[in-house]
N, CA, C and O of each residue as an XYZ file, in Angstrom:
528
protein
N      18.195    117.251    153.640
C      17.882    117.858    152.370
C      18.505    117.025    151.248
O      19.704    116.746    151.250
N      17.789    116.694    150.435
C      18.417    115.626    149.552
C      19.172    116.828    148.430
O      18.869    118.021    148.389
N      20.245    116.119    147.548
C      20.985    116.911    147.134
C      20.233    117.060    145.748
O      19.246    116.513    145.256
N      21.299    118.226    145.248
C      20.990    119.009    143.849
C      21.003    118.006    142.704
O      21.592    116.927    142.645
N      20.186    118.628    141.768
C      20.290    117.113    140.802
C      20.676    118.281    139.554
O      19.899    119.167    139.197
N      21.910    118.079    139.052
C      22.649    118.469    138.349
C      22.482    118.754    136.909
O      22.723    119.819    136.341
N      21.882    117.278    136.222
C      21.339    117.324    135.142
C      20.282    118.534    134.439
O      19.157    118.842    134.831
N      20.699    118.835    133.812
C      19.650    119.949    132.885
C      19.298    119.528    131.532
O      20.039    118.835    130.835
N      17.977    120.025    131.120
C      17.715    119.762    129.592
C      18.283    121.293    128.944
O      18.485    122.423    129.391
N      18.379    120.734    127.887
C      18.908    122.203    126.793
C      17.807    123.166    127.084
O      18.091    124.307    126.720
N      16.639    123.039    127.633
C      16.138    124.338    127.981
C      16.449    125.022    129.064
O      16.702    126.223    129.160
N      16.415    124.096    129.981
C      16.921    124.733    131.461
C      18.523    125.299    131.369
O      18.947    126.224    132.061
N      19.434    124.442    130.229
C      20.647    125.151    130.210
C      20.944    126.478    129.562
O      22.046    127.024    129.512
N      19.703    126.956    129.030
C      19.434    127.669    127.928
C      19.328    129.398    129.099
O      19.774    130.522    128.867
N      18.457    128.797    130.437
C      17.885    129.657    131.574
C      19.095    129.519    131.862
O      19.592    130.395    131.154
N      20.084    128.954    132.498
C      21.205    129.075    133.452
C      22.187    129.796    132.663
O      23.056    130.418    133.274
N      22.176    129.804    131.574
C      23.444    130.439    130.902
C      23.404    132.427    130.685
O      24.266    133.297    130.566
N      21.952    132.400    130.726
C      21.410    133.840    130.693
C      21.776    133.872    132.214
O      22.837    134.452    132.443
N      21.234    133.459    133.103
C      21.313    133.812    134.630
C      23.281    133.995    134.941
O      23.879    134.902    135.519
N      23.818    132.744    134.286
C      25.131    133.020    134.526
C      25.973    134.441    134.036
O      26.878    134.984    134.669
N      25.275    134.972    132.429
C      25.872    135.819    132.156
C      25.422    137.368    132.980
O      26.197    138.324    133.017
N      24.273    137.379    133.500
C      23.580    138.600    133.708
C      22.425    137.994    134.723
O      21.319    137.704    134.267
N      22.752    137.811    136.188
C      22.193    137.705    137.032
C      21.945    139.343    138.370
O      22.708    140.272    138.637
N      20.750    139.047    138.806
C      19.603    138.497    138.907
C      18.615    139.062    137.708
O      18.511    140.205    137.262
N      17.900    137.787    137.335
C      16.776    138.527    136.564
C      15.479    138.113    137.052
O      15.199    137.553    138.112
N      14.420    138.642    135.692
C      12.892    138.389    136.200
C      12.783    137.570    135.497
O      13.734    137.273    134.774
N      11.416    136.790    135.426
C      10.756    135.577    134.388
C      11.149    136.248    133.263
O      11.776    135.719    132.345
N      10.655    137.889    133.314
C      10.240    138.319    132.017
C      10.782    138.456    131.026
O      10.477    138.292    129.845
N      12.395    139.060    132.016
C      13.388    139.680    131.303
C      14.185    138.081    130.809
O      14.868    138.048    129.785
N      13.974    136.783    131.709
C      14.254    135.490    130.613
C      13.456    135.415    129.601
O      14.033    135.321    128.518
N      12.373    135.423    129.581
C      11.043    135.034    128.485
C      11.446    136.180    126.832
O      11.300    135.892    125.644
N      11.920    137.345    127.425
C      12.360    138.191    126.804
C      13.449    137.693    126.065
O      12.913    137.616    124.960
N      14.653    137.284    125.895
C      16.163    136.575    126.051
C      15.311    135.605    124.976
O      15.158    135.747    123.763
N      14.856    134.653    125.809
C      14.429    133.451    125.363
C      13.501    133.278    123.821
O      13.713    132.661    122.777
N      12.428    134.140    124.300
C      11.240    134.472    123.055
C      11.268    135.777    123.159
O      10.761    136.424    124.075
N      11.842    136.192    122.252
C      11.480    137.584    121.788
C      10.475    137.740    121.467
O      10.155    138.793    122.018
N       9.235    137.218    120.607
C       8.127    137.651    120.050
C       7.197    137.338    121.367
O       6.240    138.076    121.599
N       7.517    136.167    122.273
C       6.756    136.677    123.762
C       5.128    135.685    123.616
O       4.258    136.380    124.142
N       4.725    134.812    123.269
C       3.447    134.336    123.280
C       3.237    134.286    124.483
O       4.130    134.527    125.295
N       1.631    133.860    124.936
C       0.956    133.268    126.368
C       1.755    131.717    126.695
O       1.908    131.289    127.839
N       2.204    131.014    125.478
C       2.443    129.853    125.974
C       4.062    130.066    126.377
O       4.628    129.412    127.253
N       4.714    131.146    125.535
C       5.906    131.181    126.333
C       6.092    131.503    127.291
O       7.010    130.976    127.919
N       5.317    132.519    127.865
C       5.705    132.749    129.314
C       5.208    131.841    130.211
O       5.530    132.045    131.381
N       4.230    130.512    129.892
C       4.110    129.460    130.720
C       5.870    128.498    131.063
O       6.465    127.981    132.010
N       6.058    128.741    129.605
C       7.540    127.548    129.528
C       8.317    128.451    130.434
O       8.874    127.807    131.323
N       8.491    129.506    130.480
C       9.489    129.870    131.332
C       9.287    129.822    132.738
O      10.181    129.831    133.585
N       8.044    129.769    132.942
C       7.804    130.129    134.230
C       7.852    128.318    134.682
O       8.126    127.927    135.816
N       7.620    127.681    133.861
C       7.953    125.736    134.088
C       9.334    125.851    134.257
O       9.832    125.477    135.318
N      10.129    126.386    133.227
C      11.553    125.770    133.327
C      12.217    126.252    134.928
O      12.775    125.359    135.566
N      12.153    127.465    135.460
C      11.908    127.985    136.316
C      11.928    126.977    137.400
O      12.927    126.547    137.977
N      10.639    126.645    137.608
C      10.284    125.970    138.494
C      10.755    124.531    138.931
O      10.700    123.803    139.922
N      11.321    124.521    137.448
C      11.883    122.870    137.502
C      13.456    123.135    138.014
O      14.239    122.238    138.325
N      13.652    124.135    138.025
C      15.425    124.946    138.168
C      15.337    125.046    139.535
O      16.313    124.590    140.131
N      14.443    125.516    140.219
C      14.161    125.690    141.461
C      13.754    124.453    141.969
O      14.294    124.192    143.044
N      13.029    123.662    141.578
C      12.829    122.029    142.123
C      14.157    121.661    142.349
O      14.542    121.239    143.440
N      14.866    121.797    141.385
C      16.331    121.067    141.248
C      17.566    121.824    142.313
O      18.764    121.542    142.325
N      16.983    122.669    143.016
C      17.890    123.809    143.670
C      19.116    124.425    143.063
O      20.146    124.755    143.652
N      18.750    124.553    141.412
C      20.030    124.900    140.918
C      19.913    126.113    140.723
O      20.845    126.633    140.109
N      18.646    127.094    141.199
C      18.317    128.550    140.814
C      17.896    129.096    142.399
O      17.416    128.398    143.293
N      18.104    130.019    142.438
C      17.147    130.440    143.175
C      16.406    131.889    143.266
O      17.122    132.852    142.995
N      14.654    132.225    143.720
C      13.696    132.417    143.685
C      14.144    134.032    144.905
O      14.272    133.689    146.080
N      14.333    135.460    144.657
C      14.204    136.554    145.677
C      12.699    136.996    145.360
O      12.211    137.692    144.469
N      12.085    136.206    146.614
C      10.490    136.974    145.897
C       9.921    138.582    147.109
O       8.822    139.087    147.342
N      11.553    138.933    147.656
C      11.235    140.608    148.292
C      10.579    141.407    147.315
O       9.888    142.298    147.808
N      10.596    141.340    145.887
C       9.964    142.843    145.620
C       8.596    141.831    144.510
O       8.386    140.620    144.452
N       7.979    142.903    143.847
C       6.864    142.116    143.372
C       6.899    141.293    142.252
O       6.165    140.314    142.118
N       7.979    141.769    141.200
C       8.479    140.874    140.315
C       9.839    140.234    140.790
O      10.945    140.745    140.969
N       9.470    139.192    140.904
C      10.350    137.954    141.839
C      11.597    137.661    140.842
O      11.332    136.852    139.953
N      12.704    138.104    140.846
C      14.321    137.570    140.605
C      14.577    136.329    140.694
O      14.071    135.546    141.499
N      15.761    135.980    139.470
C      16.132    134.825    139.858
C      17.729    134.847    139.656
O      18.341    135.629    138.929
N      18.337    133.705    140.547
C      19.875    133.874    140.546
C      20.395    131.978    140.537
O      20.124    131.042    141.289
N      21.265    132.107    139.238
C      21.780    130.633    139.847
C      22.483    130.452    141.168
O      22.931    131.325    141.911
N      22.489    129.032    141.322
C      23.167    128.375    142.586
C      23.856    127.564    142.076
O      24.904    127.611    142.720
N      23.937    126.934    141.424
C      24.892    125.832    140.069
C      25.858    126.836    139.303
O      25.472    127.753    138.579
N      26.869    126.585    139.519
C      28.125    127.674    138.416
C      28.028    126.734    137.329
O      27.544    125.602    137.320
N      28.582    127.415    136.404
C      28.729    126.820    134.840
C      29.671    125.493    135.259
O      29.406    124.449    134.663
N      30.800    125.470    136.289
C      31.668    124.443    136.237
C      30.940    123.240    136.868
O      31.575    122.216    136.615
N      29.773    122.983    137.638
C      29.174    122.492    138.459
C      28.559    121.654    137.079
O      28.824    120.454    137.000
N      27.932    122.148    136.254
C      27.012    121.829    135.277
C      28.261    120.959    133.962
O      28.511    119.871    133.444
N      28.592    122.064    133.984
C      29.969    120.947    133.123
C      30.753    119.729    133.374
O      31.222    118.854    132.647
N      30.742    120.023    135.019
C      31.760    118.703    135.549
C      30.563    117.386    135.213
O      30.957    116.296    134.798
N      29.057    117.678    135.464
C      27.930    116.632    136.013
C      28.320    116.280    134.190
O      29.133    115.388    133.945
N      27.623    117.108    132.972
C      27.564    116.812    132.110
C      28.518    115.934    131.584
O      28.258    114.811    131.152
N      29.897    116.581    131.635
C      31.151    115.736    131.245
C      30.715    114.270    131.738
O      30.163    113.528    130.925
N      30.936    113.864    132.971
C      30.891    112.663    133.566
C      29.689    112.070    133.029
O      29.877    110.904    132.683
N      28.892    112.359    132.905
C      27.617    111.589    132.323
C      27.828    111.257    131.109
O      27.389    110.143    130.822
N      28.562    112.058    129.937
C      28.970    111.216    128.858
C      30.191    110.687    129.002
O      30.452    109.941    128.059
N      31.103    110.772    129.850
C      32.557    109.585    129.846
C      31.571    108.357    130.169
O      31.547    107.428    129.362
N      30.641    108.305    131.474
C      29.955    107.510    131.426
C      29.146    106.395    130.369
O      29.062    105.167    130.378
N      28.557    107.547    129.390
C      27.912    106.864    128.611
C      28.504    105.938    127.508
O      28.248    104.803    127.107
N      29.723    107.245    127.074
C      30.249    106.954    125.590
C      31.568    105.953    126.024
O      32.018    105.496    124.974
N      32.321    105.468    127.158
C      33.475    105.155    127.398
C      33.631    104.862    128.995
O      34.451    105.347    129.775
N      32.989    104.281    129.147
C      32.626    103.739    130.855
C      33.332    104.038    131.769
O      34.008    103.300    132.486
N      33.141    105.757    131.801
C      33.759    106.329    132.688
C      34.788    106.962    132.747
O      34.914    107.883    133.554
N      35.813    106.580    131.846
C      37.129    107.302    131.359
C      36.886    108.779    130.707
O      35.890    109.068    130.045
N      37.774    109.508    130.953
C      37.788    110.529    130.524
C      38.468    110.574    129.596
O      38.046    111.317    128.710
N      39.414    110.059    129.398
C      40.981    110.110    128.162
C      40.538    109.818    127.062
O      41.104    110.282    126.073
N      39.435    108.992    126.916
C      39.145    108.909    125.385
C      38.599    110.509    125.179
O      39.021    110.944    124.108
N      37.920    111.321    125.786
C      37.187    112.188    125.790
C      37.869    113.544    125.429
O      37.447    114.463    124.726
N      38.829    113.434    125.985
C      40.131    114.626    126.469
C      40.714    114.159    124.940
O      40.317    114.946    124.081
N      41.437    113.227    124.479
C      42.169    112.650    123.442
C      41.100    113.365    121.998
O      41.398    114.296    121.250
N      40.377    112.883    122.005
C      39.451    112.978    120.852
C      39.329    114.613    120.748
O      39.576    115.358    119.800
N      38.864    114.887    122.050
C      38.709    116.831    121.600
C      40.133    117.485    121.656
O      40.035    118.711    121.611
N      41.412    117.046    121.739
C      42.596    117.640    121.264
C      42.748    117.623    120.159
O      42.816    118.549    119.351
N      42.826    116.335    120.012
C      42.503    115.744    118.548
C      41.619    116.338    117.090
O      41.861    116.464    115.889
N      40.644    116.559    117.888
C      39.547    116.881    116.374
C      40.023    118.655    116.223
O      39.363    119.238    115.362
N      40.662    119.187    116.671
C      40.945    120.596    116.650
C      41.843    121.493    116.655
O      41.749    122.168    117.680
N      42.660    121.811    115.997
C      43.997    122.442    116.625
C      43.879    123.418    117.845
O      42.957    124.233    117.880
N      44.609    123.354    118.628
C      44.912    123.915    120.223
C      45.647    125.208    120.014
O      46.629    125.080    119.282
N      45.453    126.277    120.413
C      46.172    127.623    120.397
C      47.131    127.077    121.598
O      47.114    126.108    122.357
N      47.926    128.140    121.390
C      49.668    127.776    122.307
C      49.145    127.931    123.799
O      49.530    127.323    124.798
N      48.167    128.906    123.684
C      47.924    129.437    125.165
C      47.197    128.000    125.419
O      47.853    127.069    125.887
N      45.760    127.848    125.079
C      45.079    126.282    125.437
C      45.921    125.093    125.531
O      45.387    124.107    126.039
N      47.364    124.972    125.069
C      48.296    123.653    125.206
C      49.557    124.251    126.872
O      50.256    123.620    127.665
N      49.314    125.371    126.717
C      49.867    125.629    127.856
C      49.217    125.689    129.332
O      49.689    125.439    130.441
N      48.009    126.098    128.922
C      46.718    125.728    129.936
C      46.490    124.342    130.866
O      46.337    123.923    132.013
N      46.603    123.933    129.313
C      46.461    121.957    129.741
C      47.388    121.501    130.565
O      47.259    120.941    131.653
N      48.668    121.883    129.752
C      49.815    121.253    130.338
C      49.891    121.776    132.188
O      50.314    121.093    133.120
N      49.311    123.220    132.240
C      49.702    123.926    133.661
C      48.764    122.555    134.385
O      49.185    121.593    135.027
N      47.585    122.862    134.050
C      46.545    121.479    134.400
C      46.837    120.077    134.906
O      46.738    119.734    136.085
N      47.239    119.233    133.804
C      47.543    118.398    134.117
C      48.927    118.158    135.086
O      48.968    117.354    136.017
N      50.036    119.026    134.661
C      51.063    118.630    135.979
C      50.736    119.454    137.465
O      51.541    119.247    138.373
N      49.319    120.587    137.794
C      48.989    120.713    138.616
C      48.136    119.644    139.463
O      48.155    119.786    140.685
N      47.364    118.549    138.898
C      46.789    117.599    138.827
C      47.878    116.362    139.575
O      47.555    115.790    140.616
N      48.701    116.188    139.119
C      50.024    115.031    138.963
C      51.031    115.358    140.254
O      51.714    114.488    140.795
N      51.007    116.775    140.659
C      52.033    116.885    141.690
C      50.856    116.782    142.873
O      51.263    116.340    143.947
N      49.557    117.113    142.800
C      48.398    116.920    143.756
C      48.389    115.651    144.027
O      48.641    115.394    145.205
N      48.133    114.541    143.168
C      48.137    113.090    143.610
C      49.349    112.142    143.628
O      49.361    110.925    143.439
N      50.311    112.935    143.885
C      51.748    112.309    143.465
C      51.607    111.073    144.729
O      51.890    109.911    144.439
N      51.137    111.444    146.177
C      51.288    110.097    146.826
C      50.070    109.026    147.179
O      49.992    108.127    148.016
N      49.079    109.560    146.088
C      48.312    108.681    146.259
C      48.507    107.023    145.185
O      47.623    106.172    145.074
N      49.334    106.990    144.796
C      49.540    105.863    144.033
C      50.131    104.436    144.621
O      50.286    103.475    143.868
């Protein structure tokens, strides 16, 4: 089985974030979320994005009752880790520290978020302490 392909467009992240907050749903009750006013062509897009979510095995399809559910298989951290790395990639060949640096940086940090980090990173540091 070839693996999950991680990447999402802002629409499909748009479906996973509804599914993450309030899973399982129907097309409808996304199309609903999504387009409130509801056209013929929207409920095509949803029922595409859908399908492309399910191509990607990052959703998946309970078609037991007649309006068929859907539930992610991708957690929000799954989608964040791929995303992150794809721009350290892009913007800084791979490094993260410019990435990490810059968003401390552009923002002031509540005590709790600098205590977070810090738990983080020296949980991180005593994990790879003998791999060096």
């Amino acid at each position: 089985m070839a693996p999950r392909q991680l990447r999402v467009s802002p629409a499909e992240l748009a479906v996973l974030k509804l599914l993450w907050d309030d899973e399982p749903l129907t097309a409808r009750a996304i199309r609903e979320r999504l387009y409130p006013e509801g056209t013929p062509s929207d409920n095509a897009t949803v029922q595409k994005l859908l399908q492309r979510l399910e191509a990607k095995r990052l959703i998946e399809r309970d078609r037991s009752k007649f309006a068929h559910t859907f539930t992610a298989r991708a957690t929000r951290s799954d989608i964040v880790g791929e995303e992150l790395a794809a721009l350290a990639e892009r913007l800084t060949d791979g490094s993260l520290v410019p990435l990490i640096m810059h968003a401390v940086d552009a923002r002031k940090l509540t005590a709790a978020e600098r205590r977070d980090l810090r738990a983080l990173l020296d949980g991180r540091a005593s994990k790879h302490k003998g791999e060096n």
